[in-house]
C-alpha positions in Angstrom: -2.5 21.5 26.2 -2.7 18.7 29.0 0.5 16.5 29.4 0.3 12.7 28.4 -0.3 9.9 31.3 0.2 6.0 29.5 -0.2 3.1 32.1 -1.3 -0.4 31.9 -1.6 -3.8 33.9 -0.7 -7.3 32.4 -4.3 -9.0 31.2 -3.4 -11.9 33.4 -6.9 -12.1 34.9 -8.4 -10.1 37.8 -7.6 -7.3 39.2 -6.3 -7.0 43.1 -5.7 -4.2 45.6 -2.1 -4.0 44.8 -3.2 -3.3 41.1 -6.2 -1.0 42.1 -3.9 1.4 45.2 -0.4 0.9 43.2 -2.2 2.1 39.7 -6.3 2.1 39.2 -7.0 4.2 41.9 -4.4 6.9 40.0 -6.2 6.5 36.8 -9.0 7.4 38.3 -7.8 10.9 39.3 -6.0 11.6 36.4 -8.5 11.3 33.9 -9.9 15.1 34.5 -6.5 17.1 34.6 -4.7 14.9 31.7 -4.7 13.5 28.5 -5.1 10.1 29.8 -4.1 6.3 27.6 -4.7 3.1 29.7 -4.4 -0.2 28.1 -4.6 -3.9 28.5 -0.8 -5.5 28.1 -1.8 -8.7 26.4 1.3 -8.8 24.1 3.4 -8.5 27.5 1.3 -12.2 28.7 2.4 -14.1 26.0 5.7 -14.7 27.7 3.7 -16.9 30.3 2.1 -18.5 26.6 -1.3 -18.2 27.9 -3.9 -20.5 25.9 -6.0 -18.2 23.2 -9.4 -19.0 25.8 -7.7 -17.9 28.6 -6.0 -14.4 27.1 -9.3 -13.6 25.7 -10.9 -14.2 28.9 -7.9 -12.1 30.8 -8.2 -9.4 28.4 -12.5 -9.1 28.6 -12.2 -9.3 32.5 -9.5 -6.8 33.2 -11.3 -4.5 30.8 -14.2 -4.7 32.8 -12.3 -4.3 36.0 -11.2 -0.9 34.6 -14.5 0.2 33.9 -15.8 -0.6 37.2 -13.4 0.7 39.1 -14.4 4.4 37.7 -12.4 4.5 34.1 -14.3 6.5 32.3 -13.8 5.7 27.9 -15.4 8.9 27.3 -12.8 11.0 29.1 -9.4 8.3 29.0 -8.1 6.3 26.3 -8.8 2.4 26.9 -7.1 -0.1 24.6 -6.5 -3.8 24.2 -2.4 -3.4 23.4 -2.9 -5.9 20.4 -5.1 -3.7 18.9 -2.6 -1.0 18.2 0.2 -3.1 15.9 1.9 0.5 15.6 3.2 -0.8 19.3 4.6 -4.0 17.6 6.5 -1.7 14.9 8.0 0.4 17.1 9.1 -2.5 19.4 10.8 -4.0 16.3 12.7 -0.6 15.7 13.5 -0.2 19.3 15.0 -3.6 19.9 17.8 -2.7 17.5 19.2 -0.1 19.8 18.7 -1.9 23.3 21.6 -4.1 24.1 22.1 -7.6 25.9 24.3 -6.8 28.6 21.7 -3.9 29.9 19.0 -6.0 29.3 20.4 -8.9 31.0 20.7 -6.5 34.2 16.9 -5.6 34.5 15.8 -6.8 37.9 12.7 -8.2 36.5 14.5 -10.0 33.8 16.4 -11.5 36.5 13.9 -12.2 39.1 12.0 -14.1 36.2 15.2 -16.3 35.1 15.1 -17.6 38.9 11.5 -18.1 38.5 11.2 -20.0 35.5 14.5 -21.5 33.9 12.7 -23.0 31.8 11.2 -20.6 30.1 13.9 -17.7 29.3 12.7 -16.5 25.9 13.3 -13.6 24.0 10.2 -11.7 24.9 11.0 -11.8 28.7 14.8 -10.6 27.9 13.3 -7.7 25.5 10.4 -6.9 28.0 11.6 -3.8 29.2 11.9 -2.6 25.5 8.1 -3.5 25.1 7.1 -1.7 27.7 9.6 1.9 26.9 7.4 1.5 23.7 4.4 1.7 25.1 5.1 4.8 27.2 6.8 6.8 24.5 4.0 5.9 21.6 2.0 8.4 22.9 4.9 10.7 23.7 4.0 10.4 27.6 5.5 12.6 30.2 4.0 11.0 33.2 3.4 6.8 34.2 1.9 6.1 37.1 3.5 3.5 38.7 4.8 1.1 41.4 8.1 1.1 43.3 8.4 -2.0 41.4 8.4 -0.6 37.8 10.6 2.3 38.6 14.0 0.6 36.8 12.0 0.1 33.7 10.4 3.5 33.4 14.3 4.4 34.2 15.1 2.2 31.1 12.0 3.7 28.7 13.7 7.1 29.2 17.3 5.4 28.5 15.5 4.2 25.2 14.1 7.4 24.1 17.0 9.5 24.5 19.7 7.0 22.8 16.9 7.1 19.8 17.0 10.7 20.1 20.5 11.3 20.4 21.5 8.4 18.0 19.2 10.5 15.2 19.6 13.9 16.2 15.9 14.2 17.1 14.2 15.7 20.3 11.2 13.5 19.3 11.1 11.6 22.4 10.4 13.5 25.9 11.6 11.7 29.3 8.6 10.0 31.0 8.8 10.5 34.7 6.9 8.7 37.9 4.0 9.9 39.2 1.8 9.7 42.0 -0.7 11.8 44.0 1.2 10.8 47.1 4.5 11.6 48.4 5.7 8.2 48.0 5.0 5.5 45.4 2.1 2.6 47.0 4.0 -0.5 47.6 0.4 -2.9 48.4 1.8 -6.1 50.6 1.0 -9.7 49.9 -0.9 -11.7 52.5 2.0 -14.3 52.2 4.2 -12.5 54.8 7.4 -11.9 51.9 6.5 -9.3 49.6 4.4 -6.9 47.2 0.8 -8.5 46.6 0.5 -10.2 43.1 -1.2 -13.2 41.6 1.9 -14.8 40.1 2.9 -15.6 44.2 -0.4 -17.5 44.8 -4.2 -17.0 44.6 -4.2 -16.5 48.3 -1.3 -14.1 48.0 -3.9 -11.6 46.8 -7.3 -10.1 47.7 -9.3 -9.8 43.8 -11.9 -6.5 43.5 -14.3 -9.2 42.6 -13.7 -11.2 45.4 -16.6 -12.2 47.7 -16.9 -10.9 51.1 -16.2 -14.6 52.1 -13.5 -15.2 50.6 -11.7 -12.3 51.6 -12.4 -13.0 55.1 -11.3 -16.4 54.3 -7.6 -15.4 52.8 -7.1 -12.5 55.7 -7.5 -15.2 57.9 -4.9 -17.4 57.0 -2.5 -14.2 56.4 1.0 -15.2 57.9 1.2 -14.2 61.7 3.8 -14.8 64.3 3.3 -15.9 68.1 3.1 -12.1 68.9 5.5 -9.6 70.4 7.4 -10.3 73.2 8.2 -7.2 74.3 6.9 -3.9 74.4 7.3 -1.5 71.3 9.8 -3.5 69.3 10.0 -3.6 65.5 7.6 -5.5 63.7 9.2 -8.2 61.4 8.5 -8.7 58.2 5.1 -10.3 58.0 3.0 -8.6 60.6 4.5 -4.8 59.3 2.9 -6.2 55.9 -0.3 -6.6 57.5 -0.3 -3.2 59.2 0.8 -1.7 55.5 -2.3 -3.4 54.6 -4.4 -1.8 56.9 -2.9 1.8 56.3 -4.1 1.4 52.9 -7.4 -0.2 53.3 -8.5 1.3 57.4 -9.1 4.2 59.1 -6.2 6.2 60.5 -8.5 5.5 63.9 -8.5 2.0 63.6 -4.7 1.4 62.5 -3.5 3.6 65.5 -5.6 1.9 67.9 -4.3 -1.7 66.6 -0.9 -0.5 66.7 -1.0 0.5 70.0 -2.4 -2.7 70.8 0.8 -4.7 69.5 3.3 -1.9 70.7 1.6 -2.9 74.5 1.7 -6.4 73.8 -1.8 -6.5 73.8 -2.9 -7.2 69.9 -4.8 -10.4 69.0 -4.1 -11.2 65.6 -7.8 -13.0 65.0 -9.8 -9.4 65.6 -6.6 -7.8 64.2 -7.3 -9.8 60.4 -10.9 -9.8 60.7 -11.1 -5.7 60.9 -8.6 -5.8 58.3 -11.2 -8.3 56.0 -14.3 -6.2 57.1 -12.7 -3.0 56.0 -11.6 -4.2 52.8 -15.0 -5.6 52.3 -16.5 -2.5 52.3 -14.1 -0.9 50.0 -14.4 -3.4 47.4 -18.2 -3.4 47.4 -18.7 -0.8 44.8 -16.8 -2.2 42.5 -17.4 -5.6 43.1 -21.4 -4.4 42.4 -20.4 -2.9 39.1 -18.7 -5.6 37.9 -21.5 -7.9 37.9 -23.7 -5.1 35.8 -20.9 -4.5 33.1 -20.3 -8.5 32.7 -23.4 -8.8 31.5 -23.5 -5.8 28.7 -20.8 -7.7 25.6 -22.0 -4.9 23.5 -20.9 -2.3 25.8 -17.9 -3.8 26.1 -17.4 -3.9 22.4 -18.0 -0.6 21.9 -15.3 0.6 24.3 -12.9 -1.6 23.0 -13.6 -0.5 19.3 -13.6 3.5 20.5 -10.2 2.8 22.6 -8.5 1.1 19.7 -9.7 4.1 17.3 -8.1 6.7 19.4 -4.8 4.7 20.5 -4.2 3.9 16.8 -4.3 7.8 15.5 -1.9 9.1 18.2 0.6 6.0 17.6 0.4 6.0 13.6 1.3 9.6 14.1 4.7 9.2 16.1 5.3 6.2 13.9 5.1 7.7 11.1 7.9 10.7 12.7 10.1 7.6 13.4 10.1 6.1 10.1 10.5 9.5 8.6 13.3 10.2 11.1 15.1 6.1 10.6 14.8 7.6 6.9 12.0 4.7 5.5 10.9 7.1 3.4 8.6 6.2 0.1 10.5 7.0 -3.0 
């Protein structure tokens, strides 16, 4: 019996290489060796309180990012998260047995307080409780994820054992990271400070169905320094983003010749950016191609949507219905 991967990405629009290298790119290789459910985390945007246009739009265009980037529906799972309210049931149950002062602790609940004061509501406290639901629905045992998402898959397995042990159940098993690498892809931001992401900027990120111009464009204003100043010293923070970026996206030629060329004071940061642009050019042109194609096909897209939700729903109604057993909602 193949072991259970459950993953998804927020439907807050397109798709960039930190989504595609730090998750998409895992999917892809999973889908033949395990029993694979990826879905689209529109319940998770509604703390932003997208408009209904714009988190239909999100949710249609990240679906279609997953397709063309190699998903395949016939051998994965893919589902809109709304479609499956068995999630919203479980997240009900679950909240009862997470607690404020853990909650309250999450980096991410914190990071977003600083972010947004304004806007500190219930679903952004409760997040990580959302997002243990959707990883032990489906009774996973492996998430691929980011560095970033390691404290909450830390907190899903907190979740499922305190429901196990507060019941007496082992209905829950411990989801663990996983990765096809060593170590967990960390994909830079052009902005110089950190991890690549859309909520830091448009021009933070490089978008799959970016054009090759404006790619070149956004490389090119990547943050630089005045260069090095003396031979082999340590990169700061900016420029060792840029030469992440290019260990992801190059050749292992071209990123040892360029960093030779900065260790001997000799880089120039215009051809170093424009090799970097060029190269992700040609990595995104697949997909960028097949994004076009499945745009145009709505009934397609339907269709996938309708299968995803099908399968989703019979694997969650099933551990639901363990939990409600279990909690002792039982029909007299």
């Amino acid at each position: 019996m193949k072991e259970i991967v459950v993953s998804g990405i927020r439907s807050t629009g397109n798709l960039h290489l930190g989504n595609y290298f730090g998750a998409v790119n895992n999917f892809i290789k999973m889908q033949d060796e395990y029993n694979c459910y990826f879905f689209i985390a529109d319940l998770h945007s509604l703390t932003t309180h997208p408009t209904p246009a714009d988190l239909h739009n999100n949710v249609k265009q990240v679906l279609i990012e997953y397709l063309a980037c190699g998903i395949d529906p016939e051998k994965s799972t893919i589902y809109v998260q709304s479609d499956v309210p068995e999630i919203s049931e479980l997240y009900l149950y679950m909240n009862m047995n997470a607690y404020l002062g853990e909650l309250e602790r999450s980096t991410s609940f914190k990071d977003k307080v600083r972010a947004n004061p304004d806007n500190v509501n219930a679903g952004l406290l409760t997040y990580p409780v959302l997002m243990a639901v959707d990883i032990i629905i489906h009774k996973a045992t492996k998430v691929p994820v980011g560095k970033d998402q390691e404290q909450h898959l830390e907190m899903a397995r907190t979740f499922g054992n305190r429901f196990n042990r507060l019941y007496n159940h082992d209905l829950f098993p411990e989801p663990y990271a996983f990765s096809y690498s060593d170590n967990l892809i960390k994909v830079p931001g052009l902005d110089g400070k950190g991890k690549m992401g859309k909520s830091e900027g448009e021009g933070n990120a490089v978008f799959l169905s970016d054009s090759p111009e404006i790619i070149r464009k956004k490389v090119s204003r990547a943050v630089t320094d005045s260069g090095p100043t003396q031979l082999n010293q340590l990169k700061p923070e900016p420029i060792q983003n840029l030469f992440d970026l290019m260990k992801i996206v190059s050749s292992e030629e071209t990123y040892n010749f360029f960093n030779e060329q900065y260790n001997s004071m000799n880089i120039r940061y215009g051809d170093f950016k424009k090799q970097i642009a060029e190269d992700m050019i040609i990595l995104t042109a697949p997909m960028r191609e097949k994004i076009q194609e499945i745009s145009a096909d709505s009934l397609y897209l339907s269709k996938v949507a309708k299968q995803g939700a099908e399968k989703a729903r019979e694997s969650a109604q099933k551990t639901l219905k363990e939990v409600r057993e279990i909690i002792g909602f039982k029909p007299f």
